[in-house]
N, CA and C of each residue as an Amber inpcrd file, in Angstrom:
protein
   327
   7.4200000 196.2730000 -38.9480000   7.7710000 195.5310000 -37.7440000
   6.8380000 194.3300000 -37.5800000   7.7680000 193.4140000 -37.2940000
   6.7280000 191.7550000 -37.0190000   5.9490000 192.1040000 -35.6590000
   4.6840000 190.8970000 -35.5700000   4.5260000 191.1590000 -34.2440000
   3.8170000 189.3230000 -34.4450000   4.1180000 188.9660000 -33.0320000
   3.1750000 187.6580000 -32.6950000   1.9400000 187.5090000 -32.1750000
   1.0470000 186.9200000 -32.9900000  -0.4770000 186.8310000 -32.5280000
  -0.8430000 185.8960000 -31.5230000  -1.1680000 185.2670000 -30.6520000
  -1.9060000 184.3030000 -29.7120000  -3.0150000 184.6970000 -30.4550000
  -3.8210000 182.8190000 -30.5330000  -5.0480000 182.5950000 -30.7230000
  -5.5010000 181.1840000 -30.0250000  -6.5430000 181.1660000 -30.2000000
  -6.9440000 179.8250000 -29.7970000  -7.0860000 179.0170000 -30.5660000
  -7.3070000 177.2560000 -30.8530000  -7.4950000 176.7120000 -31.6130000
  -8.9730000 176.5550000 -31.1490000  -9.3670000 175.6240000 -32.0810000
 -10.8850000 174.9980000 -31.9630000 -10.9080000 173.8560000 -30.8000000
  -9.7330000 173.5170000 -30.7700000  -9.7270000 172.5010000 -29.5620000
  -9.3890000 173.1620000 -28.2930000  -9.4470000 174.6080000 -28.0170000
  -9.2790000 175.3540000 -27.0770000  -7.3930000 175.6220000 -26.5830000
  -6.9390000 174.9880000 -27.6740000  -5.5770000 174.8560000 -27.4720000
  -4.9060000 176.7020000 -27.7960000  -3.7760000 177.0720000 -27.5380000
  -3.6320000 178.1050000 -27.5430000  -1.9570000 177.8630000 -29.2400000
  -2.3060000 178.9570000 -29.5360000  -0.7190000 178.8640000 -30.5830000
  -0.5650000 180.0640000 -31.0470000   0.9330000 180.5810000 -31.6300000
   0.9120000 181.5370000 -31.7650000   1.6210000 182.0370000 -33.6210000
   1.1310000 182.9470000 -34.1410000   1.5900000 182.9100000 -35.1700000
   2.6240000 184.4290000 -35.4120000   3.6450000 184.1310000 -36.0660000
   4.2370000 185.3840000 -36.1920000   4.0640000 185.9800000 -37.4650000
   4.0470000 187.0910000 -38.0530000   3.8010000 187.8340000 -38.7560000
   4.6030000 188.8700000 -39.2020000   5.0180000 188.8360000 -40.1270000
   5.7320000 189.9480000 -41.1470000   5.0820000 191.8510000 -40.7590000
   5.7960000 192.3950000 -41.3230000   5.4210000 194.0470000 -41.1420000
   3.8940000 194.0960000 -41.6990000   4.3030000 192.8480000 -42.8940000
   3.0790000 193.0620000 -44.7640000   2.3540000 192.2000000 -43.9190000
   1.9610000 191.3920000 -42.7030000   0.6980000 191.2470000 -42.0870000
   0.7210000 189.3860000 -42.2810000   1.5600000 189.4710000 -43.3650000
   2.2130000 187.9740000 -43.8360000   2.4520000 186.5430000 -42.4790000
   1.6470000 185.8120000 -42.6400000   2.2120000 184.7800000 -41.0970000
   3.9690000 183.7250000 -42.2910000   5.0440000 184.1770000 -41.4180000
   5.8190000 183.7560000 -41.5680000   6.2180000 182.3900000 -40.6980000
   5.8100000 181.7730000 -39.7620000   5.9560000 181.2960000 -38.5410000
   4.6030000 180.7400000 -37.8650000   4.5030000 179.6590000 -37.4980000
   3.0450000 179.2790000 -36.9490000   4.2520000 178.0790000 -36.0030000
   3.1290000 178.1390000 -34.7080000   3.0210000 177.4010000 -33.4000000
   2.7770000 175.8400000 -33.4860000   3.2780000 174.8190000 -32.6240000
   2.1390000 173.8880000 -32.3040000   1.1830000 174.4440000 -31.4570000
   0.3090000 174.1310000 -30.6490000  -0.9290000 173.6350000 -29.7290000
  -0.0560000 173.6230000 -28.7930000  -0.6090000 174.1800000 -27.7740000
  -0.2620000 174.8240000 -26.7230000  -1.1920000 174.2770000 -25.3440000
  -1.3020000 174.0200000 -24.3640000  -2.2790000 173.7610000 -23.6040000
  -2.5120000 174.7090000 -22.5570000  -1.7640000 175.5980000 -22.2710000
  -1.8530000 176.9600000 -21.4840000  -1.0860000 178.4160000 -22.2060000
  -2.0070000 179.3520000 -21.8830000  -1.8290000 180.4770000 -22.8100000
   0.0690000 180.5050000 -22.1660000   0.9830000 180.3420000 -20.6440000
   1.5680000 181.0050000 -20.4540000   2.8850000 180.2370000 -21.2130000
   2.1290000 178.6460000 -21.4050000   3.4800000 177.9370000 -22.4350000
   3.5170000 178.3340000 -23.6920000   2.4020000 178.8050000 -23.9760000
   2.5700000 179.5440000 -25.4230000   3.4570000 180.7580000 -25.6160000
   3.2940000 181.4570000 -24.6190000   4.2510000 183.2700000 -24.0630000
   5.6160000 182.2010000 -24.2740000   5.9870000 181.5070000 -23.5170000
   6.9040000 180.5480000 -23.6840000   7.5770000 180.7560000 -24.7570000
   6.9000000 179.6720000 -25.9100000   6.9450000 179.3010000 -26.7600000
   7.6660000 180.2030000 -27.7280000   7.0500000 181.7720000 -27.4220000
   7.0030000 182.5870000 -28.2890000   8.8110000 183.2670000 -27.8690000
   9.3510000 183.4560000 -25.9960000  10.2340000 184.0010000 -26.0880000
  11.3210000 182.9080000 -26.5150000  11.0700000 181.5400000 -27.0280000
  11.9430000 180.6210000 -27.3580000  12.4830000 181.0390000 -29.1620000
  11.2560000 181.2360000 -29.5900000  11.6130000 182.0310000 -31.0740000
  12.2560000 183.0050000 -31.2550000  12.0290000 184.3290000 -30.0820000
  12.7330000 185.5170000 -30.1510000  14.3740000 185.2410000 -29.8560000
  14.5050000 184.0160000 -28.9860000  15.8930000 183.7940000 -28.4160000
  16.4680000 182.6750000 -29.8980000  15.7880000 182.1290000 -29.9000000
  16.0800000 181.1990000 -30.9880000  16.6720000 181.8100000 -32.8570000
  15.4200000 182.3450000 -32.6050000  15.3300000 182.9520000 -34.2860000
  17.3760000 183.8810000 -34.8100000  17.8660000 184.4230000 -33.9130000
  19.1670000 184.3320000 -34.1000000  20.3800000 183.8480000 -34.3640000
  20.0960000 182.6950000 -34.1740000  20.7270000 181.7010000 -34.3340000
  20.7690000 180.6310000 -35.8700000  21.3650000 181.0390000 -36.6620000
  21.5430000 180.1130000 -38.4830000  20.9540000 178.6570000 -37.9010000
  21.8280000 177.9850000 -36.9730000  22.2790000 176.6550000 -36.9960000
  20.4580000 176.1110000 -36.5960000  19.6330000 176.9310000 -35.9530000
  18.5240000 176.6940000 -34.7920000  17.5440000 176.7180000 -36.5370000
  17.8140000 176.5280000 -37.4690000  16.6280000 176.8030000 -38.5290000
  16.9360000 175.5390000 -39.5160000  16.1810000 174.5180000 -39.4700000
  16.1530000 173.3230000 -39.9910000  15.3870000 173.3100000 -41.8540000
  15.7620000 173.1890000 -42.4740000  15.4230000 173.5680000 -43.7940000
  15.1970000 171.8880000 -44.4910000  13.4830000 172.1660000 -44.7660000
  12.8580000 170.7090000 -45.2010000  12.1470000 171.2300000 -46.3500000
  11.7230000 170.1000000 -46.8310000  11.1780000 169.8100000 -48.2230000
  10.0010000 168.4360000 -47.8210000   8.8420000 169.3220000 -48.5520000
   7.6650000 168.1470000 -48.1580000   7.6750000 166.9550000 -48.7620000
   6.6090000 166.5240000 -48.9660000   6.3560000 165.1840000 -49.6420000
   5.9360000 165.9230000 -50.8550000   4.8320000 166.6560000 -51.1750000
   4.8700000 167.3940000 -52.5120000   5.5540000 168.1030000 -53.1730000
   7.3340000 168.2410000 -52.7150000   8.3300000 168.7480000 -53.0640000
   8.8970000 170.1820000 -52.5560000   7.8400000 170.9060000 -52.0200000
   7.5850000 171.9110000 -51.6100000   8.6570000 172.5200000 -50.3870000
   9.7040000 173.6860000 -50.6470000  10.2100000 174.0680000 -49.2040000
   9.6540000 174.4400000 -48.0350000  10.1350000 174.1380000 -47.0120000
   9.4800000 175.2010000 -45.6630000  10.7810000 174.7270000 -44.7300000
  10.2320000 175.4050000 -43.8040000  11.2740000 175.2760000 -42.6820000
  11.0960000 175.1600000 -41.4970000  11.8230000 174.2870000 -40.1970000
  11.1850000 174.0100000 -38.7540000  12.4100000 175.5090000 -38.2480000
  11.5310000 175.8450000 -36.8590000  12.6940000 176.5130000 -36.0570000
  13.1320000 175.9600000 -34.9570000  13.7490000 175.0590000 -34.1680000
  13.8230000 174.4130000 -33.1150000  14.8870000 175.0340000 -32.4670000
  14.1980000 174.7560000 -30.9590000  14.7480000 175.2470000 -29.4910000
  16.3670000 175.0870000 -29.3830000  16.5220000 174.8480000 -28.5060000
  17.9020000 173.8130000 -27.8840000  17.7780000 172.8880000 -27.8270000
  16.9520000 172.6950000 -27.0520000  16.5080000 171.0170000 -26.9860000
  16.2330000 170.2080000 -28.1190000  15.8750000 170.6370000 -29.3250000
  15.9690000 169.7460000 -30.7970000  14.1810000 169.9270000 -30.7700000
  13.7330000 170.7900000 -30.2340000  12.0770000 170.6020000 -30.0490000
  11.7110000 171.4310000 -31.0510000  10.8120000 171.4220000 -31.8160000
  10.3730000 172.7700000 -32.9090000   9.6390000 172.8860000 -32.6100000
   9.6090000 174.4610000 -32.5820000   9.0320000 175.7430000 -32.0380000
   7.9170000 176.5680000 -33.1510000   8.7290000 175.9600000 -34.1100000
   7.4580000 177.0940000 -34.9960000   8.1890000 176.2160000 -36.5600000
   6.7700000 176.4680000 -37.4740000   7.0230000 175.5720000 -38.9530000
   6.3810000 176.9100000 -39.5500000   6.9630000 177.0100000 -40.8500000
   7.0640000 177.8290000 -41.5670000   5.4240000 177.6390000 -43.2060000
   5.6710000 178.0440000 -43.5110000   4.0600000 177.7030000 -44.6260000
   5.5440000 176.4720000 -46.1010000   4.5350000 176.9710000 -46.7540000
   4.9670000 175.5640000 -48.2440000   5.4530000 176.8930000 -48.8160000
   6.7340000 176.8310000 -49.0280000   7.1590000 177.8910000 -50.7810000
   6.8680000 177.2930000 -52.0120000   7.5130000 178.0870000 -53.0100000
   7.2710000 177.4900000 -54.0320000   9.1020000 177.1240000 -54.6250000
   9.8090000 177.5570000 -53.7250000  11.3830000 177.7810000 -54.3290000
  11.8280000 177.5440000 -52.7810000  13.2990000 176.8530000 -53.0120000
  14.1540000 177.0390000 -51.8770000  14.6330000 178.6550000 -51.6840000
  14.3020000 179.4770000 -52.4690000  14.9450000 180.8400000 -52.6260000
  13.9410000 182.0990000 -51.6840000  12.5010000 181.1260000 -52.0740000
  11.7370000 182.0330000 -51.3690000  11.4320000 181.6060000 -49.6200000
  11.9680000 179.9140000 -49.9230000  12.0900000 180.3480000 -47.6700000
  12.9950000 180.2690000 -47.3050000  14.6320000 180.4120000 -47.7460000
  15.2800000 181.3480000 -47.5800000  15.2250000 182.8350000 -47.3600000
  14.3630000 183.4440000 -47.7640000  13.9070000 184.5140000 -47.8210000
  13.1680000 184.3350000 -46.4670000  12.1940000 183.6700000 -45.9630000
  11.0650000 183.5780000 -45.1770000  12.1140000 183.0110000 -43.9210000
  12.7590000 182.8170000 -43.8840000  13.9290000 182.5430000 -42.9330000
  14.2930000 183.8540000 -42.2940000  15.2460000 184.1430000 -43.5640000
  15.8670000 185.3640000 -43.0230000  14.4080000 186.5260000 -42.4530000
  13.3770000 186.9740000 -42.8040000  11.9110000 187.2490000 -42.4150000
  11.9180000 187.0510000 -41.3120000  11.9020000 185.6550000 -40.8060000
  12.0160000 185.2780000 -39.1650000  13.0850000 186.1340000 -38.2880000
  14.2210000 186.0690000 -38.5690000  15.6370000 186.7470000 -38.3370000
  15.1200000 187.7040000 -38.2800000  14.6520000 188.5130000 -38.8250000
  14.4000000 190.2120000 -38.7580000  13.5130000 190.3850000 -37.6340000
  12.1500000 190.1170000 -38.0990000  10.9530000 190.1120000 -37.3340000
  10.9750000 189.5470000 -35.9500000  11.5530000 188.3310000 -35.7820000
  11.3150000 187.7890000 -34.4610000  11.8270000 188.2030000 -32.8170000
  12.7670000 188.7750000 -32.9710000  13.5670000 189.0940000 -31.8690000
  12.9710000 191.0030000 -31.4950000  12.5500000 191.4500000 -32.1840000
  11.8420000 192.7220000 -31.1460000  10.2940000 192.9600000 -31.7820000
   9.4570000 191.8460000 -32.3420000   8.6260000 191.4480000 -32.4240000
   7.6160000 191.9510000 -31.2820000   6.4590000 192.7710000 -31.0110000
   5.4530000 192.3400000 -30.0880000   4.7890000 191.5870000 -30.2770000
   4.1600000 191.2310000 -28.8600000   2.7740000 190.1700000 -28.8820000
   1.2810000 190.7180000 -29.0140000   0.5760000 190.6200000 -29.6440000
  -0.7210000 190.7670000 -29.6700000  -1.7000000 189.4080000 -29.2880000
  -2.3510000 189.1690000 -28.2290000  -3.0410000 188.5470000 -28.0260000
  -4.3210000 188.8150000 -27.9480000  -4.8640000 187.6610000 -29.2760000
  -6.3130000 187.8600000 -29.5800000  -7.3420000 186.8840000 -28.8670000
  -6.7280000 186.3550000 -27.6410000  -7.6540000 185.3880000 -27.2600000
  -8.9060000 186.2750000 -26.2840000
């Protein structure tokens, strides 16, 4: 079972990362400026993460896959790490899909 971490940044900013069963961060936050927009943040993924169309599928400048998850509003919510294959964040997609929607929160701040 996934669960979402709250942490702080170094700039005191708050973000949250989600995490696979295997402990894996599938999902990372922007910067947050209050812990409760971050809680936010986080039930926007659980509502979001259901949704195919809400998962934006990019390719870096070093060629590399990953993926945005954005809101309704066209806002992204959470960016995914660098694969090495379109096959494996596909995979890290569907990961989100599983994990995100009965996901707990663990907050380590």
């Amino acid at each position: 079972m996934g669960k979402f971490e709250i942490k702080t940044r170094k700039n005191n900013e708050f973000q949250f990362d989600l995490k696979a069963g295997n402990g894996q961060v599938i999902l990372t936050s922007e910067g947050y400026t209050t812990k409760s927009n971050c809680i936010n943040g986080i039930e926007s993924v659980k509502k979001n993460s259901k949704d195919d169309s809400k998962f934006d599928k990019k390719t870096s400048t070093n060629g590399k896959p990953y993926f945005n998850l954005k809101a309704t509003n066209g806002q992204v919510i959470g960016t995914s790490e660098m694969y090495e294959s379109e096959a494996s964040r596909d995979n890290g997609i569907e990961s989100v899909k599983k994990n995100a929607p009965e996901a707990e929160i663990s907050d380590l701040t």
